[in-house]
Every structure is written in structure tokens, then in C-alpha cells.
TORKOL-4160 file (C-alpha; in steps of 0.2 Angstrom, whole numbers, padded with zeros to 4 digits, m for minus):
393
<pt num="1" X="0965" Y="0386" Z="0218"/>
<pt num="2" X="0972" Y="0400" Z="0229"/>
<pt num="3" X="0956" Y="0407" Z="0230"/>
<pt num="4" X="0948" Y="0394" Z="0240"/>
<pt num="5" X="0965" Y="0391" Z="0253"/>
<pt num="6" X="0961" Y="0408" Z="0259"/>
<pt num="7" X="0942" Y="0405" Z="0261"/>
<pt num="8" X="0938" Y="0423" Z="0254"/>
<pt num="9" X="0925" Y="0427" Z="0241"/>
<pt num="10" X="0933" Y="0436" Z="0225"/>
<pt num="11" X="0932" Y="0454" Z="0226"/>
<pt num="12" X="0917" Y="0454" Z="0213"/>
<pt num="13" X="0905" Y="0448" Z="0225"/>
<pt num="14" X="0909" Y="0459" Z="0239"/>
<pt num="15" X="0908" Y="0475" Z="0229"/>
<pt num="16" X="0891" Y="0467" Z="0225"/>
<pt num="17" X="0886" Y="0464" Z="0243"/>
<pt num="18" X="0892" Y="0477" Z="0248"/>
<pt num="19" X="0885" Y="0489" Z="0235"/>
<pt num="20" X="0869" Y="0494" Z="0243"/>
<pt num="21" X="0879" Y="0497" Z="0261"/>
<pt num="22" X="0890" Y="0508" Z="0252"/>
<pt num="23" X="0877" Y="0518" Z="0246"/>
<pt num="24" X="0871" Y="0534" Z="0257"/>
<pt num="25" X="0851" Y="0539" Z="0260"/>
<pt num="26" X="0854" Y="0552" Z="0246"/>
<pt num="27" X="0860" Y="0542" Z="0235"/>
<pt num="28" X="0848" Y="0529" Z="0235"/>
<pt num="29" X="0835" Y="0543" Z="0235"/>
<pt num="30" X="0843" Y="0549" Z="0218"/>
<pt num="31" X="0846" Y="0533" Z="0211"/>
<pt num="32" X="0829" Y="0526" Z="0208"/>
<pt num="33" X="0830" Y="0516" Z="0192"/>
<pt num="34" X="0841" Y="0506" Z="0201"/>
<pt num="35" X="0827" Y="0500" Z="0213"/>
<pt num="36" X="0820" Y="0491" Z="0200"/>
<pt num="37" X="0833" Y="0481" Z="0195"/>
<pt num="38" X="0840" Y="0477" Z="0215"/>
<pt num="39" X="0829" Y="0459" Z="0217"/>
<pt num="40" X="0837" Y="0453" Z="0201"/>
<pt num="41" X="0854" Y="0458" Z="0207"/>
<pt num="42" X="0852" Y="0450" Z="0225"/>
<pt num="43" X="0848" Y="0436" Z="0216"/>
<pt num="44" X="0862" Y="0433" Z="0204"/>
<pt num="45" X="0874" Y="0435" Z="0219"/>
<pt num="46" X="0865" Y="0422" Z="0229"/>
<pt num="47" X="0866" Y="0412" Z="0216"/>
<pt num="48" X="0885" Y="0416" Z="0213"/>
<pt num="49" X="0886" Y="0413" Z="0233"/>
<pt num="50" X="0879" Y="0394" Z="0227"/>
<pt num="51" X="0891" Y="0390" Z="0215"/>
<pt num="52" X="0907" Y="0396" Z="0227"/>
<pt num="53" X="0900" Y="0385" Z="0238"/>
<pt num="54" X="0899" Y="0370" Z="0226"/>
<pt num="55" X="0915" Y="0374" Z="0218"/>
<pt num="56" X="0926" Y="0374" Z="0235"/>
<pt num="57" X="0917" Y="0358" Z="0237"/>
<pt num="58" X="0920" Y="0350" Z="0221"/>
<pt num="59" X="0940" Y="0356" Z="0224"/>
<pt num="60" X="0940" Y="0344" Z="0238"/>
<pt num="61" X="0933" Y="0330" Z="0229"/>
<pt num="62" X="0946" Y="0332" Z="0217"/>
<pt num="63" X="0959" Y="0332" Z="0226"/>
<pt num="64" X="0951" Y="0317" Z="0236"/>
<pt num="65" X="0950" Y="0310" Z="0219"/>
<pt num="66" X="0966" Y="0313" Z="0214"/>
<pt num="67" X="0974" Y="0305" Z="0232"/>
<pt num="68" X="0963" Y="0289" Z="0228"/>
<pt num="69" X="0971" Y="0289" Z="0211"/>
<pt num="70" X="0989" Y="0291" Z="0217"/>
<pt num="71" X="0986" Y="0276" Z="0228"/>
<pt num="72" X="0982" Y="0265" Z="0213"/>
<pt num="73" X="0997" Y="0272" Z="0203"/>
<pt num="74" X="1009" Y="0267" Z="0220"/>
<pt num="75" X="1001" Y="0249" Z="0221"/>
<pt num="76" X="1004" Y="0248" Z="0200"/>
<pt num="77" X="1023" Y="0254" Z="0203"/>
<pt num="78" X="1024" Y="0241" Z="0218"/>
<pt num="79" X="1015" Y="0228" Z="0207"/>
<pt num="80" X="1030" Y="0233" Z="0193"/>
<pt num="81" X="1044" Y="0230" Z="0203"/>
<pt num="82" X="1057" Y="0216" Z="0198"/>
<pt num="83" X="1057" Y="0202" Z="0210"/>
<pt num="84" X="1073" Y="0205" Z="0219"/>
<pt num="85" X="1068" Y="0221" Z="0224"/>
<pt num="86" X="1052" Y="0216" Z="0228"/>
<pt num="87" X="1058" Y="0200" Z="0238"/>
<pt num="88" X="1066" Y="0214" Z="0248"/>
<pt num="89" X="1051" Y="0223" Z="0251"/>
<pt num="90" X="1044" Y="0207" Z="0256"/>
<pt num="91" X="1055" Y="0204" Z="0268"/>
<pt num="92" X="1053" Y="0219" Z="0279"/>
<pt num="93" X="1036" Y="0219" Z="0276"/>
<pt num="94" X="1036" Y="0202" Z="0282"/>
<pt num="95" X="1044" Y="0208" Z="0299"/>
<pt num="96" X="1032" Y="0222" Z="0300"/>
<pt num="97" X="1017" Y="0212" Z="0298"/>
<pt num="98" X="1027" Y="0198" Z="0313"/>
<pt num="99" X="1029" Y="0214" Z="0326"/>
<pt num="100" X="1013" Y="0221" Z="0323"/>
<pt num="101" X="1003" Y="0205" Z="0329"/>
<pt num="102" X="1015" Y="0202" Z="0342"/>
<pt num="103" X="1013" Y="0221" Z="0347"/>
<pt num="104" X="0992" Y="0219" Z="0344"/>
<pt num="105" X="0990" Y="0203" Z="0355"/>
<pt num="106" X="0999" Y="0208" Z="0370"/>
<pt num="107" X="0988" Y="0226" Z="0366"/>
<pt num="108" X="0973" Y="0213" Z="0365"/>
<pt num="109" X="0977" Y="0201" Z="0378"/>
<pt num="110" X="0966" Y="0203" Z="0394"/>
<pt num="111" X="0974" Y="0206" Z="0409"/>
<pt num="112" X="0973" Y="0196" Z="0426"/>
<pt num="113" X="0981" Y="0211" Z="0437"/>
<pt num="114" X="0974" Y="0228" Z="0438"/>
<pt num="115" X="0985" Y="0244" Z="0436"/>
<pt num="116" X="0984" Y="0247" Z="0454"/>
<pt num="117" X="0990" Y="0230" Z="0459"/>
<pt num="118" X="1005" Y="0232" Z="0448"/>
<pt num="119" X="1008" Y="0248" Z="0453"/>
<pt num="120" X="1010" Y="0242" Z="0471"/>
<pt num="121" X="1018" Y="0227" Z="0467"/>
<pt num="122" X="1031" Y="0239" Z="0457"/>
<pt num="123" X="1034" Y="0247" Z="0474"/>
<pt num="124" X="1036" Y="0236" Z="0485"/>
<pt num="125" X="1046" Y="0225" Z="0470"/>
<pt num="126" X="1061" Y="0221" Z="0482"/>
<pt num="127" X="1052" Y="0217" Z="0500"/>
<pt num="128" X="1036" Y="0206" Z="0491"/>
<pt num="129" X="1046" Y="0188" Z="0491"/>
<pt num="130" X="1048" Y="0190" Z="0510"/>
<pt num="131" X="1030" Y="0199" Z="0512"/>
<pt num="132" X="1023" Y="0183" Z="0505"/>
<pt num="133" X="1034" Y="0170" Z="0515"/>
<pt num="134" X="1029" Y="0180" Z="0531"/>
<pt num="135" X="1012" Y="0179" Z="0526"/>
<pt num="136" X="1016" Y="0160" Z="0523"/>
<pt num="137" X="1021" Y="0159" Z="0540"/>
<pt num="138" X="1008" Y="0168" Z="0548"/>
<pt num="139" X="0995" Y="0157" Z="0539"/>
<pt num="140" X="1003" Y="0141" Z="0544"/>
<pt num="141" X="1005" Y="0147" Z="0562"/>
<pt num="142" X="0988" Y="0152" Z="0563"/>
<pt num="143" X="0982" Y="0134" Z="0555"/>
<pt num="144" X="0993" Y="0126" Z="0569"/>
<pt num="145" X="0986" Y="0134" Z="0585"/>
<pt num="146" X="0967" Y="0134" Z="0578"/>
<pt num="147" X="0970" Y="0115" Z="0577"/>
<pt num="148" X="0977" Y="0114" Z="0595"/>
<pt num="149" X="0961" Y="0126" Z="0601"/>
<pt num="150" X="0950" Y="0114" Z="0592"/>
<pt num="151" X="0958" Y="0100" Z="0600"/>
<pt num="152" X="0959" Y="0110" Z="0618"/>
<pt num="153" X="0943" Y="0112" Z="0615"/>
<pt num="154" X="0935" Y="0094" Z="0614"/>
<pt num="155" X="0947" Y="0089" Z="0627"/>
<pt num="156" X="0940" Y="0101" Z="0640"/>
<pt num="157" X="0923" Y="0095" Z="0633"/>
<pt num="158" X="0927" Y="0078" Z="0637"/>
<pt num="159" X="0933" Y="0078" Z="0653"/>
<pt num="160" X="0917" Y="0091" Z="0656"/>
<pt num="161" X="0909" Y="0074" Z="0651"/>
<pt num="162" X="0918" Y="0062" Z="0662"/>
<pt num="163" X="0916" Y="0073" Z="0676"/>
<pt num="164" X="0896" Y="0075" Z="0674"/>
<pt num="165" X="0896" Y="0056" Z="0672"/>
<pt num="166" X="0906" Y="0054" Z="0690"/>
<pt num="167" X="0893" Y="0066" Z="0698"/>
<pt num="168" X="0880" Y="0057" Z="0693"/>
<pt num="169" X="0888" Y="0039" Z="0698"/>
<pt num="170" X="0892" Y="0047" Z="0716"/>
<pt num="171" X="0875" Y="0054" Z="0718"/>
<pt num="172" X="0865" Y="0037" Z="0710"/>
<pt num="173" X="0880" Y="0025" Z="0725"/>
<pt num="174" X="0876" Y="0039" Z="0739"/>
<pt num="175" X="0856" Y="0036" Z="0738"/>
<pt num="176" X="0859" Y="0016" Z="0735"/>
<pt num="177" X="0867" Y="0017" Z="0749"/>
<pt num="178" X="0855" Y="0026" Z="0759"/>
<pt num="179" X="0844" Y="0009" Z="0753"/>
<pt num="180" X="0856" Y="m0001" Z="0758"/>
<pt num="181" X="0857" Y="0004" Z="0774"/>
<pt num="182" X="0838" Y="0004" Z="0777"/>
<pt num="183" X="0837" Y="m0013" Z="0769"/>
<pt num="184" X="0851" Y="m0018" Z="0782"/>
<pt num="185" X="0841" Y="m0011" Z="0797"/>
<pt num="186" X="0824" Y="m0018" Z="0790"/>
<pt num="187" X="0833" Y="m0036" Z="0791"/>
<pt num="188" X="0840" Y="m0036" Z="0806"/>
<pt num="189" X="0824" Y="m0032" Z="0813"/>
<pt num="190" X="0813" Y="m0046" Z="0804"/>
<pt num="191" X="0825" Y="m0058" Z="0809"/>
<pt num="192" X="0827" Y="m0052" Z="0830"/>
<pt num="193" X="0805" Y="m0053" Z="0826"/>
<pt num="194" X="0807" Y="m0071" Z="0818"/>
<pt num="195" X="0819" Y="m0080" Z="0832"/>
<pt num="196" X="0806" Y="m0069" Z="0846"/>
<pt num="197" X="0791" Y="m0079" Z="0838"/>
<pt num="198" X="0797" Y="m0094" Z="0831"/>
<pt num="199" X="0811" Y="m0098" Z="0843"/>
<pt num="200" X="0823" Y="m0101" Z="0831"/>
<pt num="201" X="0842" Y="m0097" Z="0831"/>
<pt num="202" X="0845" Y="m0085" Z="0819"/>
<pt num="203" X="0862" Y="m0079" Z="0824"/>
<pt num="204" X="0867" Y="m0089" Z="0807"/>
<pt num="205" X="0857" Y="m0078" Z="0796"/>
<pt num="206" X="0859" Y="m0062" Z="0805"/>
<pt num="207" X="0878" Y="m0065" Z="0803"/>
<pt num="208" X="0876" Y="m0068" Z="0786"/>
<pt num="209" X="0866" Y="m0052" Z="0783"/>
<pt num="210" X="0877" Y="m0041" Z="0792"/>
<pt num="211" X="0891" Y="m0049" Z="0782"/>
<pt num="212" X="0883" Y="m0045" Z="0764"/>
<pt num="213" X="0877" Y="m0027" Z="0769"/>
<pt num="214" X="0894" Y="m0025" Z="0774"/>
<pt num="215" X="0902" Y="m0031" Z="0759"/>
<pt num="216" X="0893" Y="m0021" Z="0748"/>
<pt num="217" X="0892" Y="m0004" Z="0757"/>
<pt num="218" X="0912" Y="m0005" Z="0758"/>
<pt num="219" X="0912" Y="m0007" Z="0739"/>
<pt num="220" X="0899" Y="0007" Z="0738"/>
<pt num="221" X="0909" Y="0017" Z="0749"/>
<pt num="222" X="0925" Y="0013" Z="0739"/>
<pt num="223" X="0917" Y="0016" Z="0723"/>
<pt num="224" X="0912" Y="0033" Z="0730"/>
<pt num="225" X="0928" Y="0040" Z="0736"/>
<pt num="226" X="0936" Y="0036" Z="0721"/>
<pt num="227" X="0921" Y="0045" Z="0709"/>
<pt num="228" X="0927" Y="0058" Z="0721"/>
<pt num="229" X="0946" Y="0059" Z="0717"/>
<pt num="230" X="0941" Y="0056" Z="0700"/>
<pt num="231" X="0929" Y="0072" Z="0699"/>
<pt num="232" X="0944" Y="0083" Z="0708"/>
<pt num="233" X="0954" Y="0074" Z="0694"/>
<pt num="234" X="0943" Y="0080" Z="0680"/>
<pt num="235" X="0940" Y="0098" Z="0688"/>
<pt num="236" X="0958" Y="0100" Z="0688"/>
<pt num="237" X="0961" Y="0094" Z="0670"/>
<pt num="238" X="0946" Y="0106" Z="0664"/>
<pt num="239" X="0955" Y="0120" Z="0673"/>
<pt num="240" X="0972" Y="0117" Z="0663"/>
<pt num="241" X="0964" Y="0116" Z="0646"/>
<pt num="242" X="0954" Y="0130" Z="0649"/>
<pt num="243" X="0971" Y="0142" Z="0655"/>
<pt num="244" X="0979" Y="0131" Z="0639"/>
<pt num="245" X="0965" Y="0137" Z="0628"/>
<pt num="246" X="0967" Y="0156" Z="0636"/>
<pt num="247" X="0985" Y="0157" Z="0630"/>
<pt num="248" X="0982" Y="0149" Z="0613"/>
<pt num="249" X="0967" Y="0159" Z="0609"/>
<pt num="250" X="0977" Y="0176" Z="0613"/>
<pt num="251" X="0992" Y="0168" Z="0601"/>
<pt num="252" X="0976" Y="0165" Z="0590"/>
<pt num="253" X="0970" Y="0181" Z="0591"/>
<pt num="254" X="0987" Y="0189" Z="0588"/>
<pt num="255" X="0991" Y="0179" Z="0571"/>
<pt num="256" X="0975" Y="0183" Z="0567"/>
<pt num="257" X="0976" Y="0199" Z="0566"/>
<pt num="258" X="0993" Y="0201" Z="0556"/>
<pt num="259" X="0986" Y="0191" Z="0544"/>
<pt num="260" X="0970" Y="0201" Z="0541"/>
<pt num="261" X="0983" Y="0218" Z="0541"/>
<pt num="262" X="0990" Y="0208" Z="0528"/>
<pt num="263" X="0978" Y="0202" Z="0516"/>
<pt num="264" X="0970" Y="0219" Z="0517"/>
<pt num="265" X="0987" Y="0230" Z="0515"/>
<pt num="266" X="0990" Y="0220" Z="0499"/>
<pt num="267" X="0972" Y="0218" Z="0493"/>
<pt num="268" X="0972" Y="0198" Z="0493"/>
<pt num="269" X="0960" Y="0187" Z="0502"/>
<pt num="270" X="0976" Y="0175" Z="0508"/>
<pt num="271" X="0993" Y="0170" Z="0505"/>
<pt num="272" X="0989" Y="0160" Z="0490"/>
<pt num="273" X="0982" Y="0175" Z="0481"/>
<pt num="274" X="0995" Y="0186" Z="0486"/>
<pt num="275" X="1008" Y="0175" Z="0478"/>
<pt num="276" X="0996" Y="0174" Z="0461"/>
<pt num="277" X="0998" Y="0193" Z="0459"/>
<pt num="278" X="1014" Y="0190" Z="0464"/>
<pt num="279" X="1018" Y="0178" Z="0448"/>
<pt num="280" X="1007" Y="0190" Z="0437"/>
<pt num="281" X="1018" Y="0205" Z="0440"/>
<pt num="282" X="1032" Y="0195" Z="0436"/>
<pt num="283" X="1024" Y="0189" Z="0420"/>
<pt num="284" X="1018" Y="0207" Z="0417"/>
<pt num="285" X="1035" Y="0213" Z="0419"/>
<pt num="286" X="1041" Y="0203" Z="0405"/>
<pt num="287" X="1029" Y="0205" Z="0394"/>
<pt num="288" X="1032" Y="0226" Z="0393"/>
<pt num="289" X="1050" Y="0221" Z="0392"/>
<pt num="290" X="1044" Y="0211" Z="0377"/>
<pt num="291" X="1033" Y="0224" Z="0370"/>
<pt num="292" X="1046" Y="0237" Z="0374"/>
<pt num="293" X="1055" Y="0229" Z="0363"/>
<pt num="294" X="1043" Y="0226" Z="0349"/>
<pt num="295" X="1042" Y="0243" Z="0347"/>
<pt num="296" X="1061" Y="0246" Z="0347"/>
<pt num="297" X="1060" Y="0234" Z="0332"/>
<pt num="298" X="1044" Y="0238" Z="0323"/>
<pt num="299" X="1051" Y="0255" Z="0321"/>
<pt num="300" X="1067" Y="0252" Z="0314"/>
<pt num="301" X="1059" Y="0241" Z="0300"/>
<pt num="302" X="1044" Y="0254" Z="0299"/>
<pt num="303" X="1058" Y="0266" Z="0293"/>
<pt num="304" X="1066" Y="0252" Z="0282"/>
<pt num="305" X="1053" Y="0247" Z="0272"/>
<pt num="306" X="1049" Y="0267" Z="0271"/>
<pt num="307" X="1065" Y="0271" Z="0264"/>
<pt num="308" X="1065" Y="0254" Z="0254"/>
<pt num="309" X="1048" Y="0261" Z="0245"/>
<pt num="310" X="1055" Y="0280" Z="0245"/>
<pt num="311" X="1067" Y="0276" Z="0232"/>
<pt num="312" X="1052" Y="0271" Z="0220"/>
<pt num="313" X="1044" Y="0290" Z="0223"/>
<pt num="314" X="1028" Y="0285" Z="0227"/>
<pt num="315" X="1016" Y="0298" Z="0232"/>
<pt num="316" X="1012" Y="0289" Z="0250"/>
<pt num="317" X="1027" Y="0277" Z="0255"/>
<pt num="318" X="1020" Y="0277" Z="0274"/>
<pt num="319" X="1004" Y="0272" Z="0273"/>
<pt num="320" X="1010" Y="0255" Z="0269"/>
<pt num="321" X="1018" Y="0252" Z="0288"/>
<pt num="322" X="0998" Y="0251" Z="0290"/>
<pt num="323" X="0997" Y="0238" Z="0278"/>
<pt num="324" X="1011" Y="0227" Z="0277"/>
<pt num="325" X="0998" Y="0212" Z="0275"/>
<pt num="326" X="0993" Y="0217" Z="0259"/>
<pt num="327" X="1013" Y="0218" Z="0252"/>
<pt num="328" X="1013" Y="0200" Z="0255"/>
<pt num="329" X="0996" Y="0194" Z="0252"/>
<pt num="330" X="0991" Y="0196" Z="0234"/>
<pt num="331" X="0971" Y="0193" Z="0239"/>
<pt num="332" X="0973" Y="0207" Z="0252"/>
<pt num="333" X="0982" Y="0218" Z="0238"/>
<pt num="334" X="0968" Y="0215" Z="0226"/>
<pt num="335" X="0954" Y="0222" Z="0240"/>
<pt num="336" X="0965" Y="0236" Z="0244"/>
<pt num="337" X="0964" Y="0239" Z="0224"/>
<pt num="338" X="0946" Y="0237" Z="0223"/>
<pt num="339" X="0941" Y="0248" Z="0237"/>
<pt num="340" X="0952" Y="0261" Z="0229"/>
<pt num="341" X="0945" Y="0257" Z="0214"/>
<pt num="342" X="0926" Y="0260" Z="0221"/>
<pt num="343" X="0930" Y="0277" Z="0231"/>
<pt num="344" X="0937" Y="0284" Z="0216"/>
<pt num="345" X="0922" Y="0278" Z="0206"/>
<pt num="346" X="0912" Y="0286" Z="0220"/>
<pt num="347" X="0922" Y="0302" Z="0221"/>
<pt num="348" X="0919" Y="0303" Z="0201"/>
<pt num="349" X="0900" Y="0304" Z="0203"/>
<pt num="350" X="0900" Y="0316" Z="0217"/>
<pt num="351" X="0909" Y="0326" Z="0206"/>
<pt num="352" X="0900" Y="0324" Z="0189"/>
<pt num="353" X="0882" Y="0330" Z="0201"/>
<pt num="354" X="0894" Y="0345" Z="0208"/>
<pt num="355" X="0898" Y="0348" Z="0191"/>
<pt num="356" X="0879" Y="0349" Z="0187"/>
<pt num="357" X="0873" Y="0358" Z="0200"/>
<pt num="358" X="0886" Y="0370" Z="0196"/>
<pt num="359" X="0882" Y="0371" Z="0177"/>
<pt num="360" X="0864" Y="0374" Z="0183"/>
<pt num="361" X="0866" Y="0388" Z="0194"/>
<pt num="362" X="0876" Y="0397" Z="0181"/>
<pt num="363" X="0863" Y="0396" Z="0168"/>
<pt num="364" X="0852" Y="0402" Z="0182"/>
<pt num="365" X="0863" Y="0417" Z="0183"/>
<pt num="366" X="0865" Y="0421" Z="0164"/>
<pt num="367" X="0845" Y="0421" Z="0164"/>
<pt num="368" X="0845" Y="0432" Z="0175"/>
<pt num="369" X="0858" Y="0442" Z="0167"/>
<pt num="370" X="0849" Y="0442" Z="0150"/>
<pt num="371" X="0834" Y="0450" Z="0159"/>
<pt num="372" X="0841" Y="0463" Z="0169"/>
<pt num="373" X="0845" Y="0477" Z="0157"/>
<pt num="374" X="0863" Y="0486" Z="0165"/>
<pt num="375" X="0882" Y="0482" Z="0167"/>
<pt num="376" X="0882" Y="0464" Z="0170"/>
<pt num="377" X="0901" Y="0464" Z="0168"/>
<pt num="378" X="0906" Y="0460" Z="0187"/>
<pt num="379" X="0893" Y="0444" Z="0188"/>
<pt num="380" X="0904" Y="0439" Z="0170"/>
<pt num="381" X="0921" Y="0439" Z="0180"/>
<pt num="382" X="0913" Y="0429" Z="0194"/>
<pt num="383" X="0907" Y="0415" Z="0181"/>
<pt num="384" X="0924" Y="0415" Z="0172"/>
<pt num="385" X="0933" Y="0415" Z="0188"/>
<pt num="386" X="0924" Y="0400" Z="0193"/>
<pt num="387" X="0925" Y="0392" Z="0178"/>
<pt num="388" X="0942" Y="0392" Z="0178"/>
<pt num="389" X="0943" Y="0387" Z="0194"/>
<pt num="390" X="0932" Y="0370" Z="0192"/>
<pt num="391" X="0940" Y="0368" Z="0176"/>
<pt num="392" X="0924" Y="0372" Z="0166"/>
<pt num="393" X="0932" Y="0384" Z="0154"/>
């Protein structure tokens, strides 16, 4: 078994490999019987080479062989134990399997803040409940003067309308009474032509003319003067909205920017958002604190159901932290069993065609042994050390 933890080839074959290096030009000239035989000799070791090969390999299925069958022999000990101890297994096992889910779900569990955000959320831990309510602020203020712009807005808008409508009115009286008066004049003349022809009085009629143009050029007139006022009314109105609207819009302007700075500073489109990462730090925060201690706890019982099983010498106590499920699930135990069972079944037919090609290469070499006519002495050693060593002997 030593021979195969240092990974050397036994001193046999390097003497062999070696034997024609060592040799001088001389000596080879001298030796020339021994010409013959060097093809058979190359041979054997290469074959010998094989056999090392295989035999290192077959060590390691053994021992693989071995492990698997160590691990049935701990589950048939465990199986064995009276029910009190094995109630107290159960027990632990029982907490280890709790903690490990808990532990694998927050592991699993998708996460709706990234690293950086909770990174900066860490930071700025103490200052974010005032971040956020000045964000608040900001939003609401900046909700409350776009409302007054918008209503600044229609109300410069209408009196713009008002205003139109008055100078429309003013021109539309201004040429009515224009009309008016040519109708006025046109009157008074057919009537001075009618009382020259006919010879009538028409003093009555002219009267009542002058009295009707009169009436209603004073209402025109009235009616104009005060679209007037009105128009200077409107003009000043639109004027005082429109320095209104200046002011608000640079306050707009203003909040407008701080929230912007705000949004982008903290990576959140607005204050609603910013107070979601908020609440998912939070949550984050507690749920490491919980893991954090899951861990503490997992690993205390991971060392007590070790030392529980320790005391039943078994050849891998801690492989069963990993699988706790199967300590209190008898359907779980009887799959690990069966893989077990199936590996070490596998392991025993690589081994058995090791074994074979093994056997094989040594009968190669005695043929070629039995053939080459010298000392085959050295190639012996080499067999029987294998032998040995793959228990063939």
C-alpha cells in the first residue's frame, strides 16, 4: 500500500528502464547477445508499467469500496440502536433538519432589493426616515403649486377670452354706430325732401327720429365705454396671473429640482418607491438577524447530534448533519441504503474487470518470460510485489 502513496515505481522496474541508459557505447558493442533479447525485455516492462497502472487504480476502488461499505455498516448500527437513544438522535436530527430549511429558504428566497440598495440603505440607516418625509414634502409641495399653475393657467386663458370677446363687441358697436349715424343722416334728409314736396309738417317725425337715433347711439356709446373698462379690466387681470404664474413656476421649477436630485441620489423613481426600499431593508435587516441566528443554532445541534453519534464509533458521524432527513424518515433511509448498496455493487464490478485485466497482463508477461531465455528474476519480484499488493497472492 505504501508503494502506491508515494507514487514511485518499485526499484525492479527502474533498473529495468533504466538498464540500457546505464550501459556505455562499449558495452553495448561487447554485449551483443543481449541485443536479441532487448524487444522482449521492453516488452515485459511495458506490460509491468500496465499492471502498476491498474493496480494503483484497483487500490482506490477498494478503498472506495471499502468507504461505501462502512457507510452501510454505520446506517446498520444506527438502525440497531435502542429506542431511547435513538429517540435522542431523533430529536436533534429533528432540529437540524427545522434549521436547515429555515436556513435553505431564506438562501432560496428571491430578493426584492439589490446589494447596492441595501448597501446604501445601511449607510444612510439613521438619516433615511427623514430622507423620505422630505421627499414627502417636496412631492406634496410640488403637487400643490403645479395645481395652482394649472389653475393660474386657465384663468389667464379665460380672461385672454373675455377680453377678445370685449374687442370684438367694441369693434362690431363702433361700426353699428357708424350705421347708425348714416342712417340718422339719411332720415333726416328724406324727411326735410318729403315736407319740401308734399307740404306736409313733418316736424313730428323728424322729432321722433332724432329721438330714436339718440336713444340708441347713447346705449351704443354706453355699451362701448364700458367694453372699454372692461378690456382694461381684463388686461390687468391677465397681467397679475401671468406675474402669479412667473413666481409659482420658479417655486415649480425649484421643488422640481430637489426632487429629481432626490429620486436619482437614492435610485427611486419617487417617494413611494423610496419608502418600498425603505420597508425592504427593514425586512432584509431582520431576516439576516434571523439567519444569523439559524446558524448560531444549526451549529450547535450540528455538533450535538455529531457527538451523540460519536459515541456509537462510527466510521463517518458527520456526514449525517447532510442528512438529518434520512434519520427521521425511514423511506429516505432505505434510498440512502440502496444507493449505497448499488455504488458498492458498482465499485465490485470495476474491480472484478481490474482484477482481469490485471491477471491478463501478467500472463502476458510470464509468456514472455517463458520465451526469452536469461535472468527473469527481477520481472518475478515485480509480479509478486503486485500481487501482493492487489491481494492476488
Amino acid at each position: 500500500m505504501g508503494l502506491f502513496r508515494k507514487k514511485k515505481r518499485p526499484r525492479y522496474i527502474d533498473e529495468l528502464w533504466n538498464s540500457d541508459a546505464q550501459q556505455t557505447p562499449k558495452q553495448k558493442k561487447v554485449s551483443a547477445p543481449v541485443k536479441a533479447t532487448e524487444p522482449k525485455q521492453n516488452t515485459a516492462m511495458e506490460y509491468c508499467e500496465q499492471i502498476l497502472t491498474a493496480a494503483k487504480a484497483l487500490e482506490e476502488t477498494k478503498r472506495d469500496y471499502k468507504t461505501a461499505t462502512d457507510y452501510l455498516t454505520d446506517i446498520q448500527k444506527i438502525e440497531e440502536l435502542p429506542e431511547k437513544e435513538f429517540a435522542e438522535i431523533l430529536d436533534v436530527a429533528k432540529h437540524v433538519s427545522d434549521l436547515s430549511q429555515s436556513r435553505d429558504a431564506y438562501l432560496n428566497k428571491s430578493r426584492n432589493i439589490s446589494d447596492s440598495q441595501f448597501a446604501q440603505m445601511e449607510q444612510l440607516e439613521e438619516q433615511m426616515p427623514g430622507i423620505i418625509r422630505r421627499l414627502q414634502e417636496n412631492e406634496a409641495y410640488q403637487t400643490t403649486v403645479k395645481r395652482d399653475m394649472q389653475y393660474l393657467e386657465g384663468e389667464r386663458e379665460e380672461w385672454r377670452y373675455y377680453k377678445d370677446a370685449l374687442e370684438q363687441e367694441s369693434q362690431l358697436l363702433r361700426k353699428l354706430l357708424y350705421t347708425l349715424a348714416g342712417v340718422f343722416v339719411a332720415a333726416i334728409i328724406l324727411i326735410i325732401v318729403l315736407s319740401v314736396v308734399l307740404r306736409f309738417d313733418m316736424m313730428l317725425p323728424l322729432l321722433l327720429t332724432m329721438l330714436v337715433a339718440a336713444a340708441v347711439g347713447t346705449g351704443m356709446v354706453w355699451r362701448l365705454q364700458n367694453d372699454n373698462l372692461d378690456i382694461k379690466r381684463s388686461q390687468a387681470n391677465i397681467n397679475r396671473a401671468i406675474t402669479l404664474l412667473n413666481k409659482i413656476s420658479f417655486k415649480y421649477v425649484n421643488v422640481t429640482n430637489a426632487v429629481d436630485y432626490a429620486c436619482e441620489k437614492y435610485h427611486a423613481k419617487n417617494s413611494y418607491e423610496l419608502n418600498y426600499i425603505w420597508e425592504q431593508y427593514l425586512e432584509e435587516v431582520r431576516e439576516r438577524e434571523k439567519y444569523e441566528k439559524t446558524n448560531d443554532e444549526l451549529e450547535f445541534f450540528h455538533d450535538k447530534l455529531i457527538m451523540l453519534l460519536q459515541k456509537y464509533r462510527l466510521y463517518d458521524a458527520k456526514i449525517w448533519i447532510h442528512q438529518a432527513h434520512a434519520l427521521l424518515d425511514k423511506k429516505e433511509m432505505v434510498e440512502v441504503k440502496h444507493e449505497l448498496l448499488v455504488r458498492r455493487q458498482k465499485l465490485r464490478a470495476t474491480m472484478d474487470g481490474q482484477i482481469a485485466n490485471i491477471q491478463k497482463a501478467k500472463a502476458d508477461i510470464l509468456k514472455i518470460v517463458k520465451e526469452r531465455p536469461g535472468d527473469d528474476a527481477e520481472i518475478k519480484n515485480i509480479l509478486q510485489s503486485v500481487d501482493e499488493i492487489c491481494g492476488l497472492a
